[in-house]
N, C-alpha and C positions, 0 to 999 in steps of 0.2 A: 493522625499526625505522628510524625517519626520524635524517639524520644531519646534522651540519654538515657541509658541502661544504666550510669552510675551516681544521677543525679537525684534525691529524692526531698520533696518539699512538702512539710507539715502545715497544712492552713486551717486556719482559726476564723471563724467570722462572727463577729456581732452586730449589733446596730450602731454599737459605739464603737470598736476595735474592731481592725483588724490583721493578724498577724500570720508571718511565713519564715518560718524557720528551712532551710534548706543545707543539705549533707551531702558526703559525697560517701556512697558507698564501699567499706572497707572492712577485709574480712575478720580484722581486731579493731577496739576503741570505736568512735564517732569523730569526725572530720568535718566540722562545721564551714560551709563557705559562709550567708550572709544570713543575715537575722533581720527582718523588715516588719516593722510595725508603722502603723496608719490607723490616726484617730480622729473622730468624728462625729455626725449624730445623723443616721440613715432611719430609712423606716423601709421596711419590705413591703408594705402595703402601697406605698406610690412607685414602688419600681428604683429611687435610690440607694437603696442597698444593691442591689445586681450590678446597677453601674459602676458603684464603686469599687466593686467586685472583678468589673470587668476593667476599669482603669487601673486599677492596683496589678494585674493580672498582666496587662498588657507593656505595665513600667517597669515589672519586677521579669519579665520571661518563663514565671512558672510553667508556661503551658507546656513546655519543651521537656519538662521532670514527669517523673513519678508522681501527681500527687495523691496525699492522702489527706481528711480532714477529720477532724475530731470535735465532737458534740459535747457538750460540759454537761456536768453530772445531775445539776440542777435542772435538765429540761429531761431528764431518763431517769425513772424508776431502778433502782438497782437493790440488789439483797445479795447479804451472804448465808448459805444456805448449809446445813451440814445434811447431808444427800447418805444413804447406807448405799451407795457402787462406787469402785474404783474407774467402772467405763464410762469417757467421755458421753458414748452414742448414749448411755443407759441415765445418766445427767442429763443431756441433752429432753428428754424425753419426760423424766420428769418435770423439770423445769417448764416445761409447754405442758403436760395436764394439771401441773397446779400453778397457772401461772394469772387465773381469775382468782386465787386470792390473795395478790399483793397489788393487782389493780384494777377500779371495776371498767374493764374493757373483756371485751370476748377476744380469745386467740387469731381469731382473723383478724383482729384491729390493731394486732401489732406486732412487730418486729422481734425478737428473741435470739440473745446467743448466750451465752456460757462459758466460762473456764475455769480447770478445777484447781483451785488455791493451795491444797496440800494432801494429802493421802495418810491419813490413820490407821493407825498397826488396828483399829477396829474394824475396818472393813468399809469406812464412812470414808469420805471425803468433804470437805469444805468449798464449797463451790458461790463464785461470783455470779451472779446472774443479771441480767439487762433485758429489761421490758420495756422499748420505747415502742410510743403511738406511732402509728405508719403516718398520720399527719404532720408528727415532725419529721421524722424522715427522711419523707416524699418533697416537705417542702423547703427541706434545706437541699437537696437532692435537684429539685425546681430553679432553686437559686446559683446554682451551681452550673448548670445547662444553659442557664438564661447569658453567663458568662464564660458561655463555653469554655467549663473546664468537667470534667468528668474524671472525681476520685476512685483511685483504685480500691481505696477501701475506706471507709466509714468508723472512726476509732471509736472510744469512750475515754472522757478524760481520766474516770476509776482506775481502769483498766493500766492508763498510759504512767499515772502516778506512781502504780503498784510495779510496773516494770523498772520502771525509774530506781525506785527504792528496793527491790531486789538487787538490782545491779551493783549497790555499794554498801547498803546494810542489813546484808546476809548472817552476817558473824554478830550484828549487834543484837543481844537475848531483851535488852532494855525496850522498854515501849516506847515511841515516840509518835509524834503526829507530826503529819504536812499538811500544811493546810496553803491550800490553792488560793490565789485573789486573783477570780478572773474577772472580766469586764464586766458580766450580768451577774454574779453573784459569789456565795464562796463553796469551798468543797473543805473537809477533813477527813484527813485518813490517816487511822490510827492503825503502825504498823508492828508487827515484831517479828525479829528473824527476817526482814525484808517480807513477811507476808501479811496483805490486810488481816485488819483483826474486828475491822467497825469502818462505815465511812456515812457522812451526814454532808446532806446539800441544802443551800439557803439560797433563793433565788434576793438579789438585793441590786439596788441602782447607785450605789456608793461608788467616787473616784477615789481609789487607793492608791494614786498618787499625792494627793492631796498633806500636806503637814502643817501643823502648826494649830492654827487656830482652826485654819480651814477644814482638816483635817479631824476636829477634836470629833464630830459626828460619825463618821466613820469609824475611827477608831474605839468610841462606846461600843458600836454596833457588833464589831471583829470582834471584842473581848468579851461580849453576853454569848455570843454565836459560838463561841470557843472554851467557854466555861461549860453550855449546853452540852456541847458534844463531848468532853472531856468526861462529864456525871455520866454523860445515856455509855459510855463507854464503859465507864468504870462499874457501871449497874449490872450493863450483859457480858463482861467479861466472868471466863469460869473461877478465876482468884483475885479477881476485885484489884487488879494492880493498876496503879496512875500512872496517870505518863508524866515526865517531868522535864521535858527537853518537845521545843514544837519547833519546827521548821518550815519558815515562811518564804512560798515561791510565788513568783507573778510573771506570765509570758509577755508583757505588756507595761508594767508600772517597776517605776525603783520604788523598791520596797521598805528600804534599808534603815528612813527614817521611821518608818512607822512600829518595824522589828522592834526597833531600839524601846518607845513610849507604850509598846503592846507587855513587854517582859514585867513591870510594876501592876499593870491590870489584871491580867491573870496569876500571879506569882508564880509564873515559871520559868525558868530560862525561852527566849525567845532568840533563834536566830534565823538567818537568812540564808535560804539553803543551797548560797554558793559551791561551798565544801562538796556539796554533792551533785551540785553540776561539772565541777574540775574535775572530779575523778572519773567521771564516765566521759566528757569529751576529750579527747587527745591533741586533736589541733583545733586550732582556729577559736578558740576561748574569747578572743580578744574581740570576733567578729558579734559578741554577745552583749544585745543593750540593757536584758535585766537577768530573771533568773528563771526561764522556760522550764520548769522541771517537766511537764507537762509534753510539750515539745518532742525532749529528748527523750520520754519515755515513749514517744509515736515512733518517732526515727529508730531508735530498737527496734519495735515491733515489726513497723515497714522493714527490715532487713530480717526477720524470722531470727532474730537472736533476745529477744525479750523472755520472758517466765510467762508471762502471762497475756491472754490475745481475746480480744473483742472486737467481731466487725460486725456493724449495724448495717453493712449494704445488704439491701433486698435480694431474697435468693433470683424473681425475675429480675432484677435487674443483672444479677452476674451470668445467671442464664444465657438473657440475651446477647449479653459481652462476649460471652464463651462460643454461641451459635455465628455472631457477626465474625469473632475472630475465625473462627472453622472458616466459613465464606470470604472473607479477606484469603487465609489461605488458600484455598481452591482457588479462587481469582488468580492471585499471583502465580501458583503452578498452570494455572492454564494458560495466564500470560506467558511463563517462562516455555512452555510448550509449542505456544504459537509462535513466539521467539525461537525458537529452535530450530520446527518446521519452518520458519522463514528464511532462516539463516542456511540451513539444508535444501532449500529452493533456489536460493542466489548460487549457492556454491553451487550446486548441480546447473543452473543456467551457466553460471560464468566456465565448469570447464565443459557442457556443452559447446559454447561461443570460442572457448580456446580449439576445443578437438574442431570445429567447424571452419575456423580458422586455418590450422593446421593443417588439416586435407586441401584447401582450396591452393596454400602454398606447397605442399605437394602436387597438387597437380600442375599447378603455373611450372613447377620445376621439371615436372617429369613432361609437358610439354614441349619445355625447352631443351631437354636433352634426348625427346623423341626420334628425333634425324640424324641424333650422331650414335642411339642406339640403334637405330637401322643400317649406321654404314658399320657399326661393328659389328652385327650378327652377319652383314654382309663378307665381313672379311676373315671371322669365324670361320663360316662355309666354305670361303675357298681355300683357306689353312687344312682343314679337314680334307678338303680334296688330294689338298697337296702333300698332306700327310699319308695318305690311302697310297699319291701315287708313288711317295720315297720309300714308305716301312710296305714293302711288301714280302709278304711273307704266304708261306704254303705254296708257290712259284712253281713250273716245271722242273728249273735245275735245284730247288728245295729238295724237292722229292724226288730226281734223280740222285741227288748226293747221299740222300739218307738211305736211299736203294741200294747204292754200292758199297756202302759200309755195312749197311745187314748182310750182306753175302757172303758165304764163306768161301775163305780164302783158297785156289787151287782144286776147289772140289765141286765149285758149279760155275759155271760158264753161261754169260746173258748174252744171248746173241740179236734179240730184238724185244726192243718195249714202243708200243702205242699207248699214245692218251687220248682219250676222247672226252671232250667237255662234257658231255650229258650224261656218260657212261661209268666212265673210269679209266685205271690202267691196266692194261695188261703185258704179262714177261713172259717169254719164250728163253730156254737155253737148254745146257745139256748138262747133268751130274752125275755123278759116281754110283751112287745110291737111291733106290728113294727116299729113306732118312733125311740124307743130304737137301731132297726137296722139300720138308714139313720142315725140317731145320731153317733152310730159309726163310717159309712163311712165317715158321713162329720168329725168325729174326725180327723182321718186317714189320709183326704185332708190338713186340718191344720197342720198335725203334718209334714205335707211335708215341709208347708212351712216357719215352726218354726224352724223345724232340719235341712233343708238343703237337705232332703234323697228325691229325685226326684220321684224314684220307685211310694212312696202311694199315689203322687198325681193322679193316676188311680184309685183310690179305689173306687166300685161299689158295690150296694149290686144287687146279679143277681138271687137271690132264697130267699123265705121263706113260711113258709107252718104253720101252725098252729097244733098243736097238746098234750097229754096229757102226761106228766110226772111226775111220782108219784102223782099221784091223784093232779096236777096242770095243768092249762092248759097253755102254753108257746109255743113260732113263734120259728120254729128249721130254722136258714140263711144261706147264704152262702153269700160270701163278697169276688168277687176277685180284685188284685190288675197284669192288665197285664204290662210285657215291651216294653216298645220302642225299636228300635236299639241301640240306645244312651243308655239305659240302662243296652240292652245288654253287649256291650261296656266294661260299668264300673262292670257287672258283672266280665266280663271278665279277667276285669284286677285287680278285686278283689279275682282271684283264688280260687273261693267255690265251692267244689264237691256239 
């Protein structure tokens, strides 16, 4: 069940009451939203207690918080213990091998926590200790299930008092008590410096709301009950000091008459330990129908800002919480995996379906411009033709013209040139010199590489002969220039008969 992260609800249950305190988590004071008390007369043995449990549960929206419940002092064995270790684990440990002689149950039969009250420059510590039967436990645990709710943690109301009273009277060196009026019975705790120093449980069937006449029962009972614990205090204290100041809280009853008519029966100041509900809640005071010290001292705890911490939930039981919550997690990550991969499977179908798409409208397109690609490649080709047949280039008179300009001027004379397509060209004339005639050839080589015309870069002179013309004597040459295939080629494709 998904919860608020910042809502947390203190519940109380009895056969006669029961009460839910709920807070809103804040990283200074306490922020009280609603304070809901419900009274009655259930019995666990017929199953109306869980109902009511489950009715109350259902009217109030607990389910939706954090909750946490707390056990009254009266059904838990508790000791304060002066232990020679500073460490927790090393407390812890004692407390469980001597923990058959403050109750005769063996260690498997019961539940154990610890927390250490204060740390002596001796090396000792003062330590709280909690030995409750795994049958109360288990069967308030039962009841609890049966009403589906499942506490996060399992308080002690010792515990929750002492945090309470640390919170606002730290600074005070004076002794005082709070004495608890809860529904089944009472609790005192005698504190100083904010830290227990004694505490005494009375299991009792008294209404303390009750006044006047009604009331006069009760109120004998509270004032024997609280002279007792005052003497057994005053007995195992190390300097014998009284307390003179008590402080009466109830999660459940206005107390306020009875404070008043308690103060003449014990001779002590008696009051109601509003004062010290105001100063540790910061808002929402008003939402408060008696004086929860109890309450408020869980709601500390439940946010890990309390002095002092007792939790009675069974180690399998948070075990199992721990391994469910592990497996809820894997779940969820394999959920969000599968989600992923699924999501990674759409995508990849849908832009499959788009690229599939896409091709099919390219092709419809390239269908339909199929025929008017055919009439351009068509007119391409004859562009190209027509280009062949305007830019012609490497021509007979090409290479007649770049002949006559290799030649030098007045000192050779071309008197006949043939071309032959398969062959080449050949020159006939008459010069001065034979100089004159390599002169030419090597003209002829330049001029290939001036003009670009491939053809004269063959030019050879492969004949001359010396003889007399008109009474001069002059080298009659010959000069051929043959083709490549390449040149063939470009004759070819330069169309000269």
């Amino acid at each position: 069940m998904a919860r608020k992260s910042n809502y947390i609800s203190i519940l109380q249950v009895d056969p006669q009451c029961i009460t839910r305190l709920q807070v809103r988590k804040t990283p200074k004071g306490l922020e009280v939203l609603r304070h809901d008390v419900l009274r009655g007369a259930w019995r666990p043995e017929d199953g109306s207690l869980e109902q009511a449990v489950r009715a109350f549960a259902d009217e109030t929206g607990l389910r939706d918080d954090m909750v946490c419940t707390v056990l009254p002092r009266h059904d838990i064995t508790t000791r304060i213990l002066t232990l020679p270790t500073h460490s927790p684990e090393e407390a812890a440990s004692m407390v469980r091998l001597s923990a058959e002689e403050y109750v005769p149950f063996t260690a498997d039969e019961l539940i154990i926590d610890q927390c250490i009250l204060e740390k002596l420059p001796s090396g000792e510590a003062t330590v709280l200790a909690a030995l409750a039967h795994r049958d109360v436990v288990e069967g308030h645990l039962a009841t609890m299930r049966r009403a589906d709710i499942e506490p996060e943690r399992i308080m002690l109301s010792t515990a929750c008092l002492a945090s309470a009273a640390a919170a606002v009277m730290a600074d005070d060196a004076a002794p005082a008590a709070i004495v608890n009026l809860a529904s089944g019975g009472i609790e005192a705790l005698m504190v100083s410096r904010g830290r227990p120093r004694y505490g005494r449980a009375i299991p009792t069937v008294q209404d303390w709301a009750l006044s006047g006449e009604e009331g006069s029962g009760a109120l004998r009972e509270l004032a024997i009950e609280i002279r007792g614990s005052l003497s057994a205090h005053r007995r195992e204290s190390e300097d014998g000091a009284d307390v003179e100041k008590v402080y009466l809280c109830s999660d459940w009853a206005e107390i306020a008459p009875m404070a008043a008519a308690l103060g003449s029966e014990i001779g002590r100041d008696c009051l109601v330990a509003g004062d010290l509900v105001a100063k540790i809640v910061t808002r929402g005071a008003d939402q408060i129908a008696a004086t929860p010290l109890v309450a408020i001292g869980a709601a500390l705890e439940a946010q890990d800002r309390s002095a002092f911490r007792i939790n009675l939930l069974p180690v399998s039981v948070a075990r199992a919480r721990k391994l469910e919550g592990v497996r809820m997690n894997l779940l969820l990550g394999a959920g969000l995996v599968a989600a992923i991969v699924l999501a990674l499977c759409g995508l990849y179908y849908q832009a499959s379906w788009q690229r599939q798409r896409l091709i099919q409208e390219l092709e419809q397109q390239a269908a339909a411009v199929a025929p008017l690609a055919k009439g351009v490649a068509a007119k391409q080709e004859q562009l190209q033709i027509l280009r062949r047949q305007v830019d012609r280039t490497g021509t007979v008179l090409e290479l007649m013209a770049a002949i006559f300009d290799a030649a030098p001027e007045s000192r050779v004379s071309l008197t006949r040139m043939t071309f032959e397509r398969e062959d080449g060209i050949n020159l006939w004339g008459h010069a001065l010199t034979v100089d004159d005639v390599q002169g030419f050839a090597e003209a002829l080589r330049n001029a290939a590489t001036q003009s670009g015309l491939r053809r004269l870069a063959q030019a050879r002179s492969v004949y001359w002969q010396q003889g007399q013309e008109r009474g001069s004597w002059v080298f009659m040459y010959q000069i051929a220039i043959p083709f490549t295939e390449d040149e063939h080629a470009d004759t070819a494709d330069s169309d000269i008969d």
